[in-house]
C-alpha positions in Angstrom: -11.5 -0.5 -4.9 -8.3 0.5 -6.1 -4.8 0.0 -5.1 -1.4 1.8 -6.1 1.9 0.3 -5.4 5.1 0.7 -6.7 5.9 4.3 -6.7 9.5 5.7 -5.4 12.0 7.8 -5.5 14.3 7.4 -8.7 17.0 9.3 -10.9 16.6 11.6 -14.0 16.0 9.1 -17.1 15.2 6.1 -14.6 11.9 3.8 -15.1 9.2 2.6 -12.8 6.7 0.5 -13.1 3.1 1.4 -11.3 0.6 -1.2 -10.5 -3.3 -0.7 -10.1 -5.0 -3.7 -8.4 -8.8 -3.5 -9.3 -11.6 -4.7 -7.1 -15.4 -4.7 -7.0 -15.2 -3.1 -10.8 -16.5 -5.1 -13.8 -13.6 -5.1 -16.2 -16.0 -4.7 -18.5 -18.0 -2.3 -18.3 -15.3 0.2 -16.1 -12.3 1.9 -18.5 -8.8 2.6 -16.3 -6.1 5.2 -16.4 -4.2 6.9 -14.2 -3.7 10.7 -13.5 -1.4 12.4 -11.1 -1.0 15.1 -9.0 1.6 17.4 -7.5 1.5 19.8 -4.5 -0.2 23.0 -5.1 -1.1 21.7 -8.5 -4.2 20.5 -10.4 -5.0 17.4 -11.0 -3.6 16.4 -14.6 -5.0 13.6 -16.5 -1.8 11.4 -17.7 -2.9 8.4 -19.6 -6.2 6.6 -20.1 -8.1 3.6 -21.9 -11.0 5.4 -23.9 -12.4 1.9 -25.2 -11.6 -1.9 -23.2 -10.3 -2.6 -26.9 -7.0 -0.7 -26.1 -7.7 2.7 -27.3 -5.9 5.2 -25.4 -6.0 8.6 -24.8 -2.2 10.0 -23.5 -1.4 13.6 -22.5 1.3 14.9 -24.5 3.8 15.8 -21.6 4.5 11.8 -21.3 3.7 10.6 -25.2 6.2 8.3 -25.9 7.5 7.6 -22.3 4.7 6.1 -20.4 2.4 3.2 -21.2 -0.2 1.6 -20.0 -2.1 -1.4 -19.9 -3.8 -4.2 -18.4 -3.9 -8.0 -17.2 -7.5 -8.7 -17.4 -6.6 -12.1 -15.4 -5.0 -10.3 -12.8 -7.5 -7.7 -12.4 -4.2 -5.2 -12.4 -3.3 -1.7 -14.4 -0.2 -0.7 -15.1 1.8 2.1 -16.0 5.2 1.8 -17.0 7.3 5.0 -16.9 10.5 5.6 -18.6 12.8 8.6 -19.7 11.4 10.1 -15.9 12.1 13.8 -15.1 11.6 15.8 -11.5 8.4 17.5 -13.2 7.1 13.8 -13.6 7.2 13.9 -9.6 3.7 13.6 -8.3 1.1 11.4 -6.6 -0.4 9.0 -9.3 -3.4 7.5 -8.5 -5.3 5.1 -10.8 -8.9 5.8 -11.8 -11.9 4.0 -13.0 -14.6 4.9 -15.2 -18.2 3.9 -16.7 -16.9 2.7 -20.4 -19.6 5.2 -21.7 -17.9 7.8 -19.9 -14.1 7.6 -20.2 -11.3 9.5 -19.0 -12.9 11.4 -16.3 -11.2 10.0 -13.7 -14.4 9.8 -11.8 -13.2 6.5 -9.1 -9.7 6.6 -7.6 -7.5 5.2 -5.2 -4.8 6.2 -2.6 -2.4 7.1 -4.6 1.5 6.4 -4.6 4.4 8.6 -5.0 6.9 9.1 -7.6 9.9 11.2 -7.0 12.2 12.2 -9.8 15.4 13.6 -8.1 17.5 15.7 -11.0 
């Protein structure tokens, strides 16, 4: 299972901080990222752990501005997003993945929803 939180509605330039809580996954052998989606759009993959090692594989519309990563202990993704703009607005959801098989956003959750006002 996988649980979103901590989406919102924010300014141009503001930051937010989205948190993934993993269940009934092996950290080990699952890979994590998040994609999002807007209405009337496709899916677009926006970040993603390729290896459990810390490679990552980042679409280039948010290189630079979002990161992600991971508190094994915790069992929680992240996804910290900075520098925001209205076409970051979207549902993000977070997404799991056999490690053998990364980035295809294969398991995912609810969803939570970031709004970028201009």
């Amino acid at each position: 299972r996988l649980v979103e939180s901590g989406g919102g509605l924010v300014q141009r330039g503001g930051s937010l901080r989205l948190s993934c809580e993993v269940s009934g996954f092996t950290l080990n052998d699952y890979v994590f990222g998040w994609f999002r989606q807007a209405p009337g759009k496709e899916r677009e993959g926006v970040v993603c752990f390729l290896t459990n090692d810390g490679l990552i594989n980042v679409t280039d519309s948010v290189r630079g501005r979002f990161a992600i990563s991971r508190h094994n202990s915790k069992r929680i993704i992240y996804l910290q997003m900075n520098s925001l703009q209205p076409e970051d607005t979207a549902r993000y959801f977070c997404s799991a993945d056999p490690r053998h098989r990364p980035c295809r956003f294969a398991s995912w959750g609810r969803g939570t929803q970031v709004t970028v006002s201009s």
